[in-house]
C-alpha positions in Angstrom: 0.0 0.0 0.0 1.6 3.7 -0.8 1.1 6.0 1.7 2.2 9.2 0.1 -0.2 12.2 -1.7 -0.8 11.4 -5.5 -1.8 14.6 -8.0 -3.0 12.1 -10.6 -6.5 12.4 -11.5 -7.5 9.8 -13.6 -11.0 11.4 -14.7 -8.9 13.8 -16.6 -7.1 11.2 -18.9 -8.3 10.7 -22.1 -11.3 7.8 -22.7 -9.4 7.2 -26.1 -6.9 4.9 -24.5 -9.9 3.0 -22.5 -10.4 -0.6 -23.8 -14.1 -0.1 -24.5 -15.4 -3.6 -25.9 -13.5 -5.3 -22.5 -15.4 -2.9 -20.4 -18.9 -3.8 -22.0 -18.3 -7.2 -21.6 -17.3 -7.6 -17.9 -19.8 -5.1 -17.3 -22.6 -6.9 -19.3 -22.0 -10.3 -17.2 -22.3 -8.8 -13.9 -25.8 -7.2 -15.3 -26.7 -10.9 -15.4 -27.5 -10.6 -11.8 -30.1 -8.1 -12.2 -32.0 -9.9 -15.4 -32.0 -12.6 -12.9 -33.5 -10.6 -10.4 -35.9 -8.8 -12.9 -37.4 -12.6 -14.2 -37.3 -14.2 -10.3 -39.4 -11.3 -8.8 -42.0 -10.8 -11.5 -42.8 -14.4 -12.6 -44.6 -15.7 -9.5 -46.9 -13.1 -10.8 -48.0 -15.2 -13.9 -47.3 -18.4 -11.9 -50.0 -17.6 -9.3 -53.3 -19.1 -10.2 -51.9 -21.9 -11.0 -49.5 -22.8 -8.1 -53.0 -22.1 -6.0 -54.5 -24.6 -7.6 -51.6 -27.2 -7.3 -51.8 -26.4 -3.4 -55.2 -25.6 -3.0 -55.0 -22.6 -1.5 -57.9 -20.6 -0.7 -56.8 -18.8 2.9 -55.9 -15.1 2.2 -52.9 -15.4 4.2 -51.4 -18.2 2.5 -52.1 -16.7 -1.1 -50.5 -13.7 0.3 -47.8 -15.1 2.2 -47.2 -16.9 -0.5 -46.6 -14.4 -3.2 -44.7 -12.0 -1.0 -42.4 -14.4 1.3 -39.3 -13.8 -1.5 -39.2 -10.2 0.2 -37.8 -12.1 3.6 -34.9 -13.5 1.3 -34.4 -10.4 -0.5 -33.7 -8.1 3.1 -31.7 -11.0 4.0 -29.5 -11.4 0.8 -29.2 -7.5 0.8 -27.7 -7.6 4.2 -25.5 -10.8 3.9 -24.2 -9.2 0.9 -22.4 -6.2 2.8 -20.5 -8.6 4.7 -19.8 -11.4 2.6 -19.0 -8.5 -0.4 -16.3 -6.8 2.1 -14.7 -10.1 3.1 -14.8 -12.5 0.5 -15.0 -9.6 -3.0 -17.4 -8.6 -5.0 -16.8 -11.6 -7.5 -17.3 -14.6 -5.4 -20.5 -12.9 -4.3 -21.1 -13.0 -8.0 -20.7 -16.3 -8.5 -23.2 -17.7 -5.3 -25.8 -15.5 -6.3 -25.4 -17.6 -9.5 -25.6 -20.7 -8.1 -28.3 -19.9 -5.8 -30.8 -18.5 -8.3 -30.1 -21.8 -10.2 -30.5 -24.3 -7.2 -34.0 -22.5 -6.3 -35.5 -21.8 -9.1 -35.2 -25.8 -10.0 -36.3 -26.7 -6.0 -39.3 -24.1 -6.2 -40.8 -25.2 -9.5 -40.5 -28.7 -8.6 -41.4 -28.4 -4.9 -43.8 -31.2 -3.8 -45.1 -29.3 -0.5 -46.2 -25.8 -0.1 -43.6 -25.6 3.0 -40.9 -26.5 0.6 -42.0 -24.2 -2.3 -42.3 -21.6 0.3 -38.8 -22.3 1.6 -37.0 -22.8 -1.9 -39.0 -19.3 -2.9 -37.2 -17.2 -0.1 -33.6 -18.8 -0.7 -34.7 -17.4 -4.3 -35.1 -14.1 -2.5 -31.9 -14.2 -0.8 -30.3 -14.4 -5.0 -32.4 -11.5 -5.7 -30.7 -9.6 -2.7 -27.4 -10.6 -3.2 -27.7 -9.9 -7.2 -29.2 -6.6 -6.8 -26.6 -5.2 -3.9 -22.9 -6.8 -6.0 -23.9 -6.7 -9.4 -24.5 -2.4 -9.5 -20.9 -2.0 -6.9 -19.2 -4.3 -9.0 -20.2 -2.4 -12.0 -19.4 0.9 -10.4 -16.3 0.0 -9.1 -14.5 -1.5 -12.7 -16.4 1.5 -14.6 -14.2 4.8 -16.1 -15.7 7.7 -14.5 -17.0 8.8 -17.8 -19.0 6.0 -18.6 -20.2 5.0 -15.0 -23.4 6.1 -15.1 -24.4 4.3 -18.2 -22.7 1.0 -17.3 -24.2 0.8 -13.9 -27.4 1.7 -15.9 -27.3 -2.1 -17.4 -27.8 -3.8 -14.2 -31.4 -2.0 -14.5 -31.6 -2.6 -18.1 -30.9 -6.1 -17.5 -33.6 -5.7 -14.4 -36.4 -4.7 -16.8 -35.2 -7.3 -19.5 -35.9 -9.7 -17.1 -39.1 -8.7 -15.8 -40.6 -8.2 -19.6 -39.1 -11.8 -20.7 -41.3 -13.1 -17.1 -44.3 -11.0 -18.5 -44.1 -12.6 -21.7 -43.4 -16.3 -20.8 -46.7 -15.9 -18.7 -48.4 -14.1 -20.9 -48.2 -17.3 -23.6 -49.3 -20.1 -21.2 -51.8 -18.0 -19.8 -53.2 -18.5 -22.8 -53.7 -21.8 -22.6 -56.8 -21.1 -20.0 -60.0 -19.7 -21.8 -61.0 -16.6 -20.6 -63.2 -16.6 -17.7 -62.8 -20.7 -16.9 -61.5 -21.6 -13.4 -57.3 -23.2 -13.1 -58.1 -26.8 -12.2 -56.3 -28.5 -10.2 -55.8 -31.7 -12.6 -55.0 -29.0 -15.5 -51.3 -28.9 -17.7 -51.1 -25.5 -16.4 -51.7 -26.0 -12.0 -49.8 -29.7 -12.7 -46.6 -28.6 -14.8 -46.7 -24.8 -16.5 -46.0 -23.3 -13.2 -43.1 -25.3 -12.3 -41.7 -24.5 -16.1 -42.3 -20.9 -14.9 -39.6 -21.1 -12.3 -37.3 -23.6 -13.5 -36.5 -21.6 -17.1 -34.7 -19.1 -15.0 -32.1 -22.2 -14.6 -31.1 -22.1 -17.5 -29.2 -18.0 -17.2 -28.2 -18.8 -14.0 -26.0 -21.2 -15.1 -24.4 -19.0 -17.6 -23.8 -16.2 -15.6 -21.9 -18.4 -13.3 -19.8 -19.9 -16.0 -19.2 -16.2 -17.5 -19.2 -14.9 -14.0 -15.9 -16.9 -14.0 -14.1 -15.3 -16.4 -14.3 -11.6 -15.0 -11.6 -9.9 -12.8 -12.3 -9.0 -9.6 -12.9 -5.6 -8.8 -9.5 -3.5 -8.6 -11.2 -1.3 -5.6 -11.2 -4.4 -3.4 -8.1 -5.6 -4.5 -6.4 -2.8 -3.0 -7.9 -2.4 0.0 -7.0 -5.9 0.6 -3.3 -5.3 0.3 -3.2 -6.6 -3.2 -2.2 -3.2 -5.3 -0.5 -5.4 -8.2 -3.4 -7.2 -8.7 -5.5 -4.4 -8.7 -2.7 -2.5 -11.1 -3.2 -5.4 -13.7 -7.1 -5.2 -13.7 -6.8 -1.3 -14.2 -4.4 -1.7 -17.1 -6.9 -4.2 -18.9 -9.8 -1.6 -18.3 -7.9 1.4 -20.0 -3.4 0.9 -20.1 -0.8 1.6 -18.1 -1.1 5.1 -17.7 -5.0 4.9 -16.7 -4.0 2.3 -14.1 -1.0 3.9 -12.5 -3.5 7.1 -12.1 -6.4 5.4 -10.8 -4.5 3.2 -8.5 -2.5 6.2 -7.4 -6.1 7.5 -6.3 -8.0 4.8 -5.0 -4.3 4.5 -2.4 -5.2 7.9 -1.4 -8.2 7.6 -0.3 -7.7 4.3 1.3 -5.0 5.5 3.1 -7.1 8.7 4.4 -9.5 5.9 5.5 -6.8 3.6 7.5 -6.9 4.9 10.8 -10.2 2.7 11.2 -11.2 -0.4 10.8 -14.6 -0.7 8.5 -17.4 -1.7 10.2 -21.1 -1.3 10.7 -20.8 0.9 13.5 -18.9 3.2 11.4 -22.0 3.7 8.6 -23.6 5.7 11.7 -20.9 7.7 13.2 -19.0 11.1 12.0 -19.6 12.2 8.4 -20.8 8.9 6.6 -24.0 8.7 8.7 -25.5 11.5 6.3 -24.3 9.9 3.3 -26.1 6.5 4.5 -29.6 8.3 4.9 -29.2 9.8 1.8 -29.0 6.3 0.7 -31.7 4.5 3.0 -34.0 7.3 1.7 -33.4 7.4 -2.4 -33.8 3.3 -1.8 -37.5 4.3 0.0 -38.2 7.5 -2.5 -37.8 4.7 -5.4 -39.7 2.1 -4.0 -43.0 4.8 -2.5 -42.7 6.5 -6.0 -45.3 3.6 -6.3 -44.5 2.4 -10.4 -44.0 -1.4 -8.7 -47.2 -1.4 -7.4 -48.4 -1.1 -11.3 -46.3 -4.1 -11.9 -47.5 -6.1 -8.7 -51.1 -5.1 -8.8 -51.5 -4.6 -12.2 -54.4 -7.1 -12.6 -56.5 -4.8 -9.5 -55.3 -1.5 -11.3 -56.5 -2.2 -14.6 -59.6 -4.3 -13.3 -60.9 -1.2 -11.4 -59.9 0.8 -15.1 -62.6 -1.3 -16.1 -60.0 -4.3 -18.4 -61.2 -7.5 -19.1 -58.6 -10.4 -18.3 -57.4 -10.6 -21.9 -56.9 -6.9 -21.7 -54.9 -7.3 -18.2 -52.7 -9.8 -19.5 -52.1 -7.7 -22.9 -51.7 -4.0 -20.6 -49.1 -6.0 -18.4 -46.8 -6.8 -21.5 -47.4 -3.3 -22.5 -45.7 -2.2 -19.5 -43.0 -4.5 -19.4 -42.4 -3.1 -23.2 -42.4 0.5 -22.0 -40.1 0.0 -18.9 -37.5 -1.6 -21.3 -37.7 1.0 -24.5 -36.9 3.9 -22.0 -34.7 2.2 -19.6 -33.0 2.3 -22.7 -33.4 5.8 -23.5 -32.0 6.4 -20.0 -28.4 5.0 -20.9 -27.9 7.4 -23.5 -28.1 10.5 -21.4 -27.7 9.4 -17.8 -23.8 10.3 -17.9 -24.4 14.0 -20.1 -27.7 15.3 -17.9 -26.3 14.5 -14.6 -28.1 12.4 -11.8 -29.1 15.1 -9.4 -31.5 16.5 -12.5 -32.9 13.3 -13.5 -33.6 12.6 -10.0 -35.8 15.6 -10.6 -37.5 15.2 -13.0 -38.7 11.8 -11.9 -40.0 13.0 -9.0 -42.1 15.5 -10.8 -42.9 13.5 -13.6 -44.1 10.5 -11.8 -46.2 12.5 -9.2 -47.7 14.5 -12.1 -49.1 11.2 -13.8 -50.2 9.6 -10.3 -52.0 12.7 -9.6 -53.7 12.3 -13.1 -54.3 9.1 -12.5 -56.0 9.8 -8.7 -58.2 12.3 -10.7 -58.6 10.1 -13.5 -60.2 7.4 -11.2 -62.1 9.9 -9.1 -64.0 10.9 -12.2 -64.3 7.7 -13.6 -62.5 8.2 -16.3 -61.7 4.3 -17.4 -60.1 2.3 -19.7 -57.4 4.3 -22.3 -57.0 7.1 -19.9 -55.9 5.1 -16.7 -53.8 3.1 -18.9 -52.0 6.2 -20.8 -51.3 8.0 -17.7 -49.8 4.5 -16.1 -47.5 3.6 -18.9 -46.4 7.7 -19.3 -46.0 7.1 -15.2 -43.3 4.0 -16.0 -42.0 5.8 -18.9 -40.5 8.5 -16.6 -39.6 6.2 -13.8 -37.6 4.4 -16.5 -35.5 7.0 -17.6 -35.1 8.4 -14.2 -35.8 7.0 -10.5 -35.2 3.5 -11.3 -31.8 3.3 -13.0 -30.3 6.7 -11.4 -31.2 5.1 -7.3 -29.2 2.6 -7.9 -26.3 4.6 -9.8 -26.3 7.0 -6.7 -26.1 4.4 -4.1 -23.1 2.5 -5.7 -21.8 5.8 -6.1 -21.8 8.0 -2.9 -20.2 5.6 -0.3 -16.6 5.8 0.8 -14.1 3.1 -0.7 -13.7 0.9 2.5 -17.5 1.3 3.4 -18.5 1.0 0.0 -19.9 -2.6 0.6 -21.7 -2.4 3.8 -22.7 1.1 2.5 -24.9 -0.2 -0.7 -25.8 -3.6 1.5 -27.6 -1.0 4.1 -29.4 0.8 1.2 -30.4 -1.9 -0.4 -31.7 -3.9 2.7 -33.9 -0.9 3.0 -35.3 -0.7 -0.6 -36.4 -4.7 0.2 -38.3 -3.1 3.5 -40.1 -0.6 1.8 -40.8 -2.8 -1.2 -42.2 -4.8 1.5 -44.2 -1.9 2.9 -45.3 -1.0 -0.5 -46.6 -4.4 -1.3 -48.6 -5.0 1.9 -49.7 -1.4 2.1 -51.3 -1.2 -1.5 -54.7 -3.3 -0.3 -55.3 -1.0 2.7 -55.2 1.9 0.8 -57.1 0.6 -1.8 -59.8 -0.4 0.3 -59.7 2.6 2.7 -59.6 5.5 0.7 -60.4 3.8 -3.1 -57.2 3.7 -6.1 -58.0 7.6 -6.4 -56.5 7.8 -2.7 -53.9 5.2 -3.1 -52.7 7.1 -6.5 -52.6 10.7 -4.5 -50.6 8.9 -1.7 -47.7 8.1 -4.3 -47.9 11.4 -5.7 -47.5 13.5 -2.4 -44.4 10.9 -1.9 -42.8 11.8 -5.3 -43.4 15.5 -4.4 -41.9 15.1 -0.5 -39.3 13.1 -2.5 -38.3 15.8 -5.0 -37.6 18.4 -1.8 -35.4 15.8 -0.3 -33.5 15.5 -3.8 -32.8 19.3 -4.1 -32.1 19.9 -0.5 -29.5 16.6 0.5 -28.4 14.2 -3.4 -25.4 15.6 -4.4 -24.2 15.4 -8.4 -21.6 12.8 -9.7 -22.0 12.5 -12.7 -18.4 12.7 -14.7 -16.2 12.2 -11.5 -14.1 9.3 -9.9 -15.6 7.4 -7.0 -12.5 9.1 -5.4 -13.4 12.4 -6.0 -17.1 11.8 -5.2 -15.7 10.2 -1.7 -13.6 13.4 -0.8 -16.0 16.2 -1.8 -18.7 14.3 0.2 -16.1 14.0 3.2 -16.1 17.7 3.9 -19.3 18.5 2.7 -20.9 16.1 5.9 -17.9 17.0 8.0 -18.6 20.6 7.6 -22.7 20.0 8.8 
């Protein structure tokens, strides 16, 4: 480890020397995580009638137990993740998400016993929690500052990939059940098309271990672990010998501010990080009350009360899966030139606007095309905004050595509220009607959008290094 003051600033050298198609790719199979996680959350959605019927069950609690037990894994994953991330590297992480979004999927599609599908389906959660802490930090920490916003960016593009493939493999065998005729339990479908549900995600598990493989580990760890060559040689891969010697140079700095303590979770809530870690426990909450998942999870109430048949429910859902990915898309070519801090703006506006449409929409009775426009316009600005920049931010404003425990904390609480979200949506819905549930999720957008202006700094175009030391003495100096 060097211990003396470097000058180099490695977000001034010149992207042409950067070794673009290796970055892609190392990048790309870490976003396998989050397809992962996009396909395992949503597809118990389409699975649902029919794993009901298998089990016969006909209590509320089990039908919703049932369909949201994965959020127990998830909270757990998130937090085993800090740990295990910080001790073991963001690679071998990697690689047991892999293996345990393969080993469930298979258990919970061919589980027997509702206790073991129940059991197999929150190990599944834990894949989901350790995919969706590593696979944006891993990104974040092999990305050139220049490009870190849109490569970090995959891991939701990958997200919503997965989620839209779940939509449409349900979509197709729900086809197979004649509109309006009850899922019997002797059928193809309650016998054997929910089981092929789960298992196909199997099948990428696998080959995101086996790629998984072949990627370096992440140069930050490497040198905080006392292995600088190691880290030099990854570095040099990512963009040459003169990029490496700079960013290492840096990354030694600001390790070597950090060494007078050991990193631990005590350390999240004391001196200047504890500011930086509510920032991040609220973005995670601000993302998840912005209320877009609850159009993904309850989309068959939402556009039952627009007045939808099930043919049209099952259509509108792929609809939305279609939108979420064509401007997730759009996001990645201007999420590194507008700046987070702006298009964390303008999805707090632009989502509350549409929810408040829509709470008017409903309280006028306004059905059908204008619920639906006003939901998909809703996802469309979530897309290019809240739901890839969150995650870009939180794998962004932690300090190097509490980087992992950092994200793991944010990320544990977006599982919470997502939990909160989930359970919270019926009450609302039955208390004070969609129109009030809608006007909840837009006063949270517009509380949100406050909190954006007054505490989320911008990072956009600077080294995790520099991010760490101008957030240092802004938190110091409060």
């Amino acid at each position: 480890m060097q211990t003396g003051i470097h000058n180099a600033n490695p977000s001034q050298s010149s992207t042409g020397a950067l070794h673009r198609a290796y970055v892609w790719w190392i990048a790309l199979v870490a976003a396998l995580g989050g397809l992962l996680f996009g396909y395992d959350w949503v597809v118990i959605g389409g699975a649902k009638p029919f794993y009901e019927a298998y089990f016969h069950l006909s209590s509320a609690n089990l039908i919703g137990w049932a369909n949201s037990c994965a959020l127990i894994g998830c909270l757990v994953g998130a937090l085993i993740a800090g740990e295990a991330g910080r001790r073991f590297g963001r690679k071998k992480v990697l690689l047991l998400s892999a293996l345990v979004f393969a080993v469930s999927s298979l258990c919970t599609g061919w589980a027997s016993v509702f206790a073991a599908f129940i059991v197999w389906r929150i190990t599944g959660g834990v894949a989901i929690g350790l995919a969706s802490n590593i696979s944006p930090l891993y990104i974040a920490e092999v990305s050139p500052a220049a490009w870190r916003g849109r490569l970090v960016s995959l891991n939701q593009l990958a997200i919503v990939i997965g989620i839209l493939a779940a939509q449409i493999a349900n979509w197709l065998i729900a086809q197979k059940v004649p509109t309006g005729a009850m899922v019997l339990a002797q059928s193809w479908n309650a016998q054997y098309g929910w089981r092929w549900m789960f298992t196909a995600v199997a099948a990428p598990a696998i080959l995101f271990f086996l790629l998984a493989l072949a990627i370096p580990e992440s140069p930050r760890w490497l040198a905080g672990r006392m292995r600088p060559r190691e880290a030099e040689q990854v570095l040099a891969r990512i963009g040459g010998e003169a990029y490496a010697a700079a960013e290492l140079a840096a990354i030694e700095d600001a390790l070597y501010a950090a060494t007078a303590s050991r990193a631990g979770w005590a350390d999240l809530f004391n001196g200047p990080v504890r500011k930086l870690v509510w920032v991040g426990i609220a973005l995670a909450a601000l993302q998840q009350w912005s209320g877009i998942n609850i159009l993904f999870n309850y989309a068959e109430e939402i556009y039952k009360s627009a007045g939808y048949g099930v043919s049209g429910i099952m259509f509108n859902i792929v609809i939305t899966g279609a939108i979420n990915l064509i401007f997730t898309v759009v996001a990645m070519t201007f999420v590194d030139r507008l700046g987070r801090r702006k298009l964390m703006l303008l999805g707090c506006a632009g989502v509350g606007l549409c929810h408040l449409g829509a709470s008017l929409a409903y309280h006028a009775g306004w059905h059908g095309s204008a619920v639906l426009l006003l939901t998909l316009a809703a996802i469309a600005c979530y897309s290019m905004t809240l739901a890839p920049v969150t995650w870009v931010l939180i794998s962004e404003i932690f300090p190097n050595r509490l980087r992992s425990l950092g994200v793991s904390t944010a990320v544990a609480a977006l599982w919470a509220a997502s939990f909160g979200l989930t359970y919270t949506f019926p009450f609302l819905d039955r208390e004070f009607s969609t129109s009030g549930a809608f006007l909840v999720y837009a006063a949270v957008c517009f509380l949100g959008f406050v909190f954006v202006a007054k505490f989320v700094p911008e990072t956009r175009g600077k080294t995790l290094e520099e991010i760490e030391s101008e957030a240092m003495r802004s938190t110091s100096g409060n």
